[in-house]
The first five atom37 places (N, CA, C, CB, O) and aatype in JSON, in Angstrom:
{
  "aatype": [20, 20, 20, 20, 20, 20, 20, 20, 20, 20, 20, 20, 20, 20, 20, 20, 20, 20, 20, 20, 20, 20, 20, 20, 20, 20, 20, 20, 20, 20, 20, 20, 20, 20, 20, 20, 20, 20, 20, 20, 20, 20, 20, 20, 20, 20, 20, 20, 20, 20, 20, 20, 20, 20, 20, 20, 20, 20, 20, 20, 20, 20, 20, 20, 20, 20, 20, 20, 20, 20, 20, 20, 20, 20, 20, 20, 20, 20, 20, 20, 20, 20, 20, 20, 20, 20, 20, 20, 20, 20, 20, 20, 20, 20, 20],
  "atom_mask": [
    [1, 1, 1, 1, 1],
    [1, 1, 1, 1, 1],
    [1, 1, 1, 1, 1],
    [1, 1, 1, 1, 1],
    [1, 1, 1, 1, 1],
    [1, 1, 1, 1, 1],
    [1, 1, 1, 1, 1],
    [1, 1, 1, 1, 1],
    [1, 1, 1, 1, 1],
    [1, 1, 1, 1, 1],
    [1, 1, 1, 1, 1],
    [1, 1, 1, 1, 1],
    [1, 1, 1, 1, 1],
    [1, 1, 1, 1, 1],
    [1, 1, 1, 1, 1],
    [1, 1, 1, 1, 1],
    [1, 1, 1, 1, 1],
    [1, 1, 1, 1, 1],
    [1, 1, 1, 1, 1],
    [1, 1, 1, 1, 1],
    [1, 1, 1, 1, 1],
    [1, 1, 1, 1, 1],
    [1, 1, 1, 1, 1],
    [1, 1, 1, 1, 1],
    [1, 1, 1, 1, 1],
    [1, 1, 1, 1, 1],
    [1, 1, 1, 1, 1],
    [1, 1, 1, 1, 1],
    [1, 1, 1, 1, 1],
    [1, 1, 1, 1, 1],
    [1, 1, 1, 1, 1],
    [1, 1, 1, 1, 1],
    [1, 1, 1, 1, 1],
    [1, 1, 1, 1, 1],
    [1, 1, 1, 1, 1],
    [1, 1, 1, 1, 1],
    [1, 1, 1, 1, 1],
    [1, 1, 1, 1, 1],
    [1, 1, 1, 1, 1],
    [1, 1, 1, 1, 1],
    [1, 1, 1, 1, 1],
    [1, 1, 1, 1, 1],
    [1, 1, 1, 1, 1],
    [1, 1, 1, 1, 1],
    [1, 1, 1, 1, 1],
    [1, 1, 1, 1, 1],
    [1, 1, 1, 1, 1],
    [1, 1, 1, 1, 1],
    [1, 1, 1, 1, 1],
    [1, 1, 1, 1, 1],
    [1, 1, 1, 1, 1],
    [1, 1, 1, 1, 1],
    [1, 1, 1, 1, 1],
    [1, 1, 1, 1, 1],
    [1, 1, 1, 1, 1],
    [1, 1, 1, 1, 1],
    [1, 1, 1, 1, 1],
    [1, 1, 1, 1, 1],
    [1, 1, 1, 1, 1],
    [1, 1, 1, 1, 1],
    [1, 1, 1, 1, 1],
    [1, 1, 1, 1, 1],
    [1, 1, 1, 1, 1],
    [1, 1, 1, 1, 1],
    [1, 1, 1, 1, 1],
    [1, 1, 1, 1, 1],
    [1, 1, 1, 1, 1],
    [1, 1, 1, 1, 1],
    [1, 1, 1, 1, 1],
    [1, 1, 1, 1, 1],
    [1, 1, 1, 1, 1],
    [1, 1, 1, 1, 1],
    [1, 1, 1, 1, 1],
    [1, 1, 1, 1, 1],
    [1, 1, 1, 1, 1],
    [1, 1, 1, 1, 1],
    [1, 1, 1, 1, 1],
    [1, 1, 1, 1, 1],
    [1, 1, 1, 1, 1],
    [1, 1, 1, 1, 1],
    [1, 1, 1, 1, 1],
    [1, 1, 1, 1, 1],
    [1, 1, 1, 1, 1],
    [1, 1, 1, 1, 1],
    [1, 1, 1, 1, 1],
    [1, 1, 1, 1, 1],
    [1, 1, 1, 1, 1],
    [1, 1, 1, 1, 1],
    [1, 1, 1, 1, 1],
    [1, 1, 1, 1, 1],
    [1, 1, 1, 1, 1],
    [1, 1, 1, 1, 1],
    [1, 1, 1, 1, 1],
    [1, 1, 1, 1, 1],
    [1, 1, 1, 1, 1]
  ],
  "atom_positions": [
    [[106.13, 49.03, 95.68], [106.03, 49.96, 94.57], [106.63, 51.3, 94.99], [104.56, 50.12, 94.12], [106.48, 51.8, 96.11]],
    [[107.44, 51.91, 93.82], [107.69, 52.99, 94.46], [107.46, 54.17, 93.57], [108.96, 52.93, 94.98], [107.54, 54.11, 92.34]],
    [[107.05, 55.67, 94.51], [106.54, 56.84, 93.53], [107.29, 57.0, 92.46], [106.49, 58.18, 94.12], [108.06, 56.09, 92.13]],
    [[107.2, 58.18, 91.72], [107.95, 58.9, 90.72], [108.41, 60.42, 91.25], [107.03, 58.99, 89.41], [107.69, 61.21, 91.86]],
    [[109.6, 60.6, 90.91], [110.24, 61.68, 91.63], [110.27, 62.99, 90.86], [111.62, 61.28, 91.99], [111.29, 63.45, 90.36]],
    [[109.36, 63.41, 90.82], [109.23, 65.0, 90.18], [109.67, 66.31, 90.79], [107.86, 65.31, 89.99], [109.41, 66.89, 91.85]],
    [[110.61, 66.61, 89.5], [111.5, 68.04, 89.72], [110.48, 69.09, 90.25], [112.24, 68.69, 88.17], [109.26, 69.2, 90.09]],
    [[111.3, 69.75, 90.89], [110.81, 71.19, 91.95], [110.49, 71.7, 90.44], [112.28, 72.37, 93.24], [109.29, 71.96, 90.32]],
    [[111.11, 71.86, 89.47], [111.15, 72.9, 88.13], [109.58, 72.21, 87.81], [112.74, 72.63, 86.61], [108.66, 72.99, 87.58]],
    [[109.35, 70.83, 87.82], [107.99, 70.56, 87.52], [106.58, 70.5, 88.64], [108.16, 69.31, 86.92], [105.38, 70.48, 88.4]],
    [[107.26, 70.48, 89.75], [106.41, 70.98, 90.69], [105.9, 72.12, 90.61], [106.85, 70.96, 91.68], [104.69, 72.29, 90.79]],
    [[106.83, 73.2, 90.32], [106.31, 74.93, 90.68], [105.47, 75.1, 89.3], [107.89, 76.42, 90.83], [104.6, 75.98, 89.23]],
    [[105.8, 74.09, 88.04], [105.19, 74.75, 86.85], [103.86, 73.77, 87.12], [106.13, 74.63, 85.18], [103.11, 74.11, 86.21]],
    [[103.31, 72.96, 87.72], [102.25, 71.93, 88.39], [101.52, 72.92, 89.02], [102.8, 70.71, 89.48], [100.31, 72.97, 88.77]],
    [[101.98, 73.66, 89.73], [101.3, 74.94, 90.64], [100.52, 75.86, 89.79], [102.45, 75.92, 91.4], [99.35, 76.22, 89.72]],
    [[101.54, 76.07, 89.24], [101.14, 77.45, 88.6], [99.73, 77.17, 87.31], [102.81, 78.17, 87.75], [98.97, 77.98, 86.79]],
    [[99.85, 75.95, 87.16], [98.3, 75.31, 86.57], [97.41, 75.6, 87.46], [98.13, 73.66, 86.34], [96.78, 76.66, 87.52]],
    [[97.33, 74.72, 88.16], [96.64, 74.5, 89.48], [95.61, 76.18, 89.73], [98.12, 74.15, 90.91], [94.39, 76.32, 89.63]],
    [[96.8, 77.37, 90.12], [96.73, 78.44, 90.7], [95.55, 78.9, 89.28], [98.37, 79.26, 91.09], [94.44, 79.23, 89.69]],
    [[95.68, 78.92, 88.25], [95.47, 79.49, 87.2], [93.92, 78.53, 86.96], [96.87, 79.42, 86.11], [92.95, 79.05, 86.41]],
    [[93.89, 77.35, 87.36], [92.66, 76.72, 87.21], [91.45, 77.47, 88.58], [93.06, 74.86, 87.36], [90.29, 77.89, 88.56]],
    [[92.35, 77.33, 89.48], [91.64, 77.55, 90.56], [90.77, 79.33, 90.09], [92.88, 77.45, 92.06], [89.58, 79.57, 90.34]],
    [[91.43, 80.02, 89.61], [91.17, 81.36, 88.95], [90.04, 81.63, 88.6], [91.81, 81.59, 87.93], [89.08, 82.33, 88.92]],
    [[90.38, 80.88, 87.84], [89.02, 80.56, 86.59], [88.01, 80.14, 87.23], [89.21, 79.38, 85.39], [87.04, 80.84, 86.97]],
    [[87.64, 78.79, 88.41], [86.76, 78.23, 88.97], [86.09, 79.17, 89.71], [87.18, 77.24, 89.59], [84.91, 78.94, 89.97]],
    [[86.66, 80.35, 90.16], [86.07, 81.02, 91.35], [86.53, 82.62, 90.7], [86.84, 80.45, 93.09], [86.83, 83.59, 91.39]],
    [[86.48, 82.56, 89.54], [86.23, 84.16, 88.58], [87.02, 85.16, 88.83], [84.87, 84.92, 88.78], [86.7, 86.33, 88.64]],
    [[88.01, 84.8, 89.24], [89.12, 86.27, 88.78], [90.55, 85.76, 89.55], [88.44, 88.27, 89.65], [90.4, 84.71, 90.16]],
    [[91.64, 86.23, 89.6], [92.85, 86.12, 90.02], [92.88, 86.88, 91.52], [93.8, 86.69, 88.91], [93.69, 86.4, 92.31]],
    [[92.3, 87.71, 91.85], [92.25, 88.52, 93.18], [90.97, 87.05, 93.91], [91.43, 90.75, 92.88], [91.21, 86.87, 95.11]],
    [[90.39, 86.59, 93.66], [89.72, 85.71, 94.4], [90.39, 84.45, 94.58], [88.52, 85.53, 93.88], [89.95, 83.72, 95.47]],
    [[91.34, 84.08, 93.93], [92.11, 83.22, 93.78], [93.1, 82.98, 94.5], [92.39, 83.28, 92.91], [93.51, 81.87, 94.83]],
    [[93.93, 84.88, 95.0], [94.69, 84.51, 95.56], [94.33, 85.21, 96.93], [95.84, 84.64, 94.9], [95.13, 85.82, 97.64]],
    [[92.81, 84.98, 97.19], [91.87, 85.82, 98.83], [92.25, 84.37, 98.8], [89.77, 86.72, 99.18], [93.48, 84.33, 98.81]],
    [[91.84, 83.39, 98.78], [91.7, 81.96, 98.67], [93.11, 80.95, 98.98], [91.17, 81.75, 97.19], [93.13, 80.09, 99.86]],
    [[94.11, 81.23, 98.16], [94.91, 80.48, 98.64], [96.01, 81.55, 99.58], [95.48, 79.61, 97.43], [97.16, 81.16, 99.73]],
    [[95.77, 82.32, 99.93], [96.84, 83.44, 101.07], [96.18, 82.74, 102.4], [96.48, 85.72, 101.01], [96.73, 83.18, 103.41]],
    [[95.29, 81.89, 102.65], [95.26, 81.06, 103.42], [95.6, 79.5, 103.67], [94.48, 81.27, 103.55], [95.26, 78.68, 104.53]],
    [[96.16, 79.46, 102.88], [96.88, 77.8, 102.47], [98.62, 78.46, 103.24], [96.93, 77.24, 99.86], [99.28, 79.49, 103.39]],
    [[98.65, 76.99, 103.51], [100.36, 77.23, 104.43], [101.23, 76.06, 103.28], [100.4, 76.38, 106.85], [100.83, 74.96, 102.9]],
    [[102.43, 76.72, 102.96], [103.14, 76.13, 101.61], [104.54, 75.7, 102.67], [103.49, 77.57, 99.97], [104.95, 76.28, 103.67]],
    [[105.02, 74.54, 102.03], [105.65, 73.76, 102.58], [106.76, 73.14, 101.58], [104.76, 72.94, 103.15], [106.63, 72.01, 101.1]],
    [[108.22, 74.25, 101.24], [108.65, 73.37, 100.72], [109.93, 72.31, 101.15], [108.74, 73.94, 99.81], [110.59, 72.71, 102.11]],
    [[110.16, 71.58, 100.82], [111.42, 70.73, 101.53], [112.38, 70.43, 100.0], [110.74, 68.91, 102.51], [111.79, 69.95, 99.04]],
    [[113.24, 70.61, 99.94], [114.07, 70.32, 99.24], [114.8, 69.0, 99.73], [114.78, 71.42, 99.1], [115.36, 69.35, 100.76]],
    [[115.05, 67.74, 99.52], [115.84, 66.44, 99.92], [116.74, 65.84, 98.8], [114.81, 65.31, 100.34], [116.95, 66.39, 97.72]],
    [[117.23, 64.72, 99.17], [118.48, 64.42, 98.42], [118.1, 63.41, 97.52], [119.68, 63.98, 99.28], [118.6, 62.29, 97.38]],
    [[117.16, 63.92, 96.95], [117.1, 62.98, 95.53], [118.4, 63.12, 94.23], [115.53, 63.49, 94.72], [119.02, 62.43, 93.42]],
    [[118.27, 64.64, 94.74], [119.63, 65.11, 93.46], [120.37, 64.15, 93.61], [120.68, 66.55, 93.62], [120.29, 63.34, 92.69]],
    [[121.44, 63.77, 94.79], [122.53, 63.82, 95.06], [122.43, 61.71, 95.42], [122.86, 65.23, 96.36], [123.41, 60.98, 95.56]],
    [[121.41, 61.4, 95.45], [121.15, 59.92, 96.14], [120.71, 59.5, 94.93], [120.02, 59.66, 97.51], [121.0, 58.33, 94.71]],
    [[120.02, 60.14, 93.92], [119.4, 59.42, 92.96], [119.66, 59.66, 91.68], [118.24, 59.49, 93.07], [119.15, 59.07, 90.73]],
    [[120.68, 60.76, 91.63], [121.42, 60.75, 90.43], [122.48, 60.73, 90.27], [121.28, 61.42, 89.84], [122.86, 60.12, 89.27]],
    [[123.49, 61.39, 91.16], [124.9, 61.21, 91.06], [125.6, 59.98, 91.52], [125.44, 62.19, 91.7], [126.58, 59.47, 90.99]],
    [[124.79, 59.47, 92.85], [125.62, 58.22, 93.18], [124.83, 57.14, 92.78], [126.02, 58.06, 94.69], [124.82, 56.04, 93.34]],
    [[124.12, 57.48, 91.72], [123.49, 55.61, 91.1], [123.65, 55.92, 89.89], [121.62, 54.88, 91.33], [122.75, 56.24, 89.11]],
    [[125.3, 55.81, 89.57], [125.07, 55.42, 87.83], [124.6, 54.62, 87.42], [125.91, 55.2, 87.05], [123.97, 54.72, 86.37]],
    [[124.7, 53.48, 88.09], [123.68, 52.51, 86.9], [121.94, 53.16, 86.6], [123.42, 50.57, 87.76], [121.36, 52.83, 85.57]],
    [[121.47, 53.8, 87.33], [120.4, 54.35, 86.53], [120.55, 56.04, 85.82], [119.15, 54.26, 87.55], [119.74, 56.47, 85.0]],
    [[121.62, 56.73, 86.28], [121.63, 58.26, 86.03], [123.07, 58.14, 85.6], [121.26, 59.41, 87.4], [123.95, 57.48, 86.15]],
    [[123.18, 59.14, 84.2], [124.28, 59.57, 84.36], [125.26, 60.71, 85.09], [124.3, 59.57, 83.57], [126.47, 60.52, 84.98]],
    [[124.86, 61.69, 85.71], [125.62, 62.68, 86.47], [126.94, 62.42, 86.64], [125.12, 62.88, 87.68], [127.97, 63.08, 86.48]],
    [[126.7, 61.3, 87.02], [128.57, 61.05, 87.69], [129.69, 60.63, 86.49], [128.68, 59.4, 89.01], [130.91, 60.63, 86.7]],
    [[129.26, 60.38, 85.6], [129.83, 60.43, 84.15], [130.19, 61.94, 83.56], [128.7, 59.75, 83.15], [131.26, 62.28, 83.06]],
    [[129.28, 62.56, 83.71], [129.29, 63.87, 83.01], [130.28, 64.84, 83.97], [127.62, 64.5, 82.84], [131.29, 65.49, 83.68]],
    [[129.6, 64.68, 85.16], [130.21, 65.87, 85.82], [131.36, 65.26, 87.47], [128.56, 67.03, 86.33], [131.31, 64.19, 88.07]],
    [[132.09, 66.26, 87.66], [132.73, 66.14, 88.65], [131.89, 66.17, 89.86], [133.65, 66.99, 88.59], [130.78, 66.7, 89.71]],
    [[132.22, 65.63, 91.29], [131.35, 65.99, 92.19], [131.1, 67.72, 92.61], [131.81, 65.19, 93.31], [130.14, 68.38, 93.01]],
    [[132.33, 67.96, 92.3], [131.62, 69.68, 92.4], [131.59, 70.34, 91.62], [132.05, 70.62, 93.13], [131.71, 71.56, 91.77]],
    [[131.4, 69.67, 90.32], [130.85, 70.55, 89.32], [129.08, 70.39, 89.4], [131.54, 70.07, 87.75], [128.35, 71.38, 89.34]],
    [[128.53, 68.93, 89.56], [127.43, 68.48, 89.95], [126.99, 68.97, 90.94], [127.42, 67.42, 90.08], [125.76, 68.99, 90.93]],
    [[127.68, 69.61, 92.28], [127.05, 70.45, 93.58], [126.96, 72.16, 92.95], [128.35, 70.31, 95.24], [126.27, 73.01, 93.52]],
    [[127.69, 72.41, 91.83], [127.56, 73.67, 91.41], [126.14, 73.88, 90.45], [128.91, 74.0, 90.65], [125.44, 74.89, 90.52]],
    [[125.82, 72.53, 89.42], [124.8, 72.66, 89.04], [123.64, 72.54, 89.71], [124.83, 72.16, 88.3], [122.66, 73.19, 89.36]],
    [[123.61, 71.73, 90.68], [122.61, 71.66, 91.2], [122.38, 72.94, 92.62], [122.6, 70.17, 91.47], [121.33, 72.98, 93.27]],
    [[123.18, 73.58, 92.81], [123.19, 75.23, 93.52], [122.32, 76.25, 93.07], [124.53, 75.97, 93.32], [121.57, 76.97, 93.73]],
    [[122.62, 76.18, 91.18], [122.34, 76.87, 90.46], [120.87, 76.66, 89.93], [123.28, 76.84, 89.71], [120.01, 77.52, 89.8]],
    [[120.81, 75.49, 89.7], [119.22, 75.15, 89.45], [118.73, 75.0, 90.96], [118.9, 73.55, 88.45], [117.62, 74.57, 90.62]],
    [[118.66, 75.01, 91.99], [117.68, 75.11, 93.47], [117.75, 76.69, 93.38], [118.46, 74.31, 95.28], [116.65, 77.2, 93.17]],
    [[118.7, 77.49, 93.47], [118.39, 78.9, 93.3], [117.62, 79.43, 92.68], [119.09, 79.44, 92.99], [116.84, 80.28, 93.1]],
    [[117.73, 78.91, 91.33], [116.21, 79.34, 89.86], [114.98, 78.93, 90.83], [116.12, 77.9, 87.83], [114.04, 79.6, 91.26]],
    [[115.29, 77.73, 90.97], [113.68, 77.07, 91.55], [113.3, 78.09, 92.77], [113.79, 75.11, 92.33], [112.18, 78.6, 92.83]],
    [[114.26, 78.35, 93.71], [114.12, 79.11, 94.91], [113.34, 80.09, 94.52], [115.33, 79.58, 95.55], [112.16, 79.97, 94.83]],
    [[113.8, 81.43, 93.69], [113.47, 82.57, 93.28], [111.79, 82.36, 92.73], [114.61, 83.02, 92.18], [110.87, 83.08, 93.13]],
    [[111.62, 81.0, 91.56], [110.27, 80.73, 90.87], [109.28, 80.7, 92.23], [110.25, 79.13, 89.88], [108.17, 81.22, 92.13]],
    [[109.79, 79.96, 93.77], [109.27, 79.76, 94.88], [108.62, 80.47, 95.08], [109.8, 79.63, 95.69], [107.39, 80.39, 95.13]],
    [[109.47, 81.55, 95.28], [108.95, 83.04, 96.05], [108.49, 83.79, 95.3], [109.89, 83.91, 96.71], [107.91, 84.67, 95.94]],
    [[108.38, 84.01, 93.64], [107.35, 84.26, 93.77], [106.21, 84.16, 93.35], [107.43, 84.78, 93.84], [105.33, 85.0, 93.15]],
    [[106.26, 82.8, 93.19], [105.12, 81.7, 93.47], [103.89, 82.37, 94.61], [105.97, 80.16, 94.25], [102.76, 82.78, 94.37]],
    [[104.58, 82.29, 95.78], [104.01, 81.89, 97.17], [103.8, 83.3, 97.94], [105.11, 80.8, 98.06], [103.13, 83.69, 98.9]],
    [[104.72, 83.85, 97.01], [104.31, 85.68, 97.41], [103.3, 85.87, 96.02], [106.15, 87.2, 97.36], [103.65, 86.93, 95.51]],
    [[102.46, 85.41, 95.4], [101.98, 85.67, 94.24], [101.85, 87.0, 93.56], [100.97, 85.2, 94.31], [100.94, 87.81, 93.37]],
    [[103.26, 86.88, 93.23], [103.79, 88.85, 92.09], [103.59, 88.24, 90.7], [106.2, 89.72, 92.15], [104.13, 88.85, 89.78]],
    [[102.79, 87.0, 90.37], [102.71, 86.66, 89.28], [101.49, 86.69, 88.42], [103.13, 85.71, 89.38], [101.27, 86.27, 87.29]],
    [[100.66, 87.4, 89.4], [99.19, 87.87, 88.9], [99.31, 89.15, 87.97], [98.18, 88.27, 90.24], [98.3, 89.66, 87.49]]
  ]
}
């Protein structure tokens, strides 16, 4: 059996539930983030982009749509968005 591969874009917005539940459980956003400024965040970015969508057309289209470096340009551009949502995620300036 194998997992399901969920976008960083749906990972960080997965968090930001999470962060916002945790809030609430333990009564304010400053306790929330006394609480997780001790958690160690770990992200890895790997080649799902590039292994699981561009070079398997038979399940993705990418390689239809786009050139290979037009496809390394989009996907530059969306890890950068995600990058930036990262930080400041994990620096929490979002309280």
């Amino acid at each position: 059996m194998q997992g399901a591969t969920i976008s960083l874009g749906l990972q960080l917005a997965n968090h930001r539930v999470i962060v916002s539940e945790i809030a609430t459980k333990l009564g304010s956003p400053d306790l929330a983030r006394q609480y997780l400024e001790k958690c160690l965040y770990y992200l890895n970015i790997g080649n799902n982009d590039y292994m699981g969508n561009y070079f398997r057309p038979q399940l993705y289209p990418a390689s239809r749509i786009y050139s290979l470096e037009q496809y390394a340009q989009a996907l530059i551009e969306e890890l950068s968005l995600n990058l930036q949502v990262s930080i400041e995620i994990f620096c929490f300036t979002y309280y």
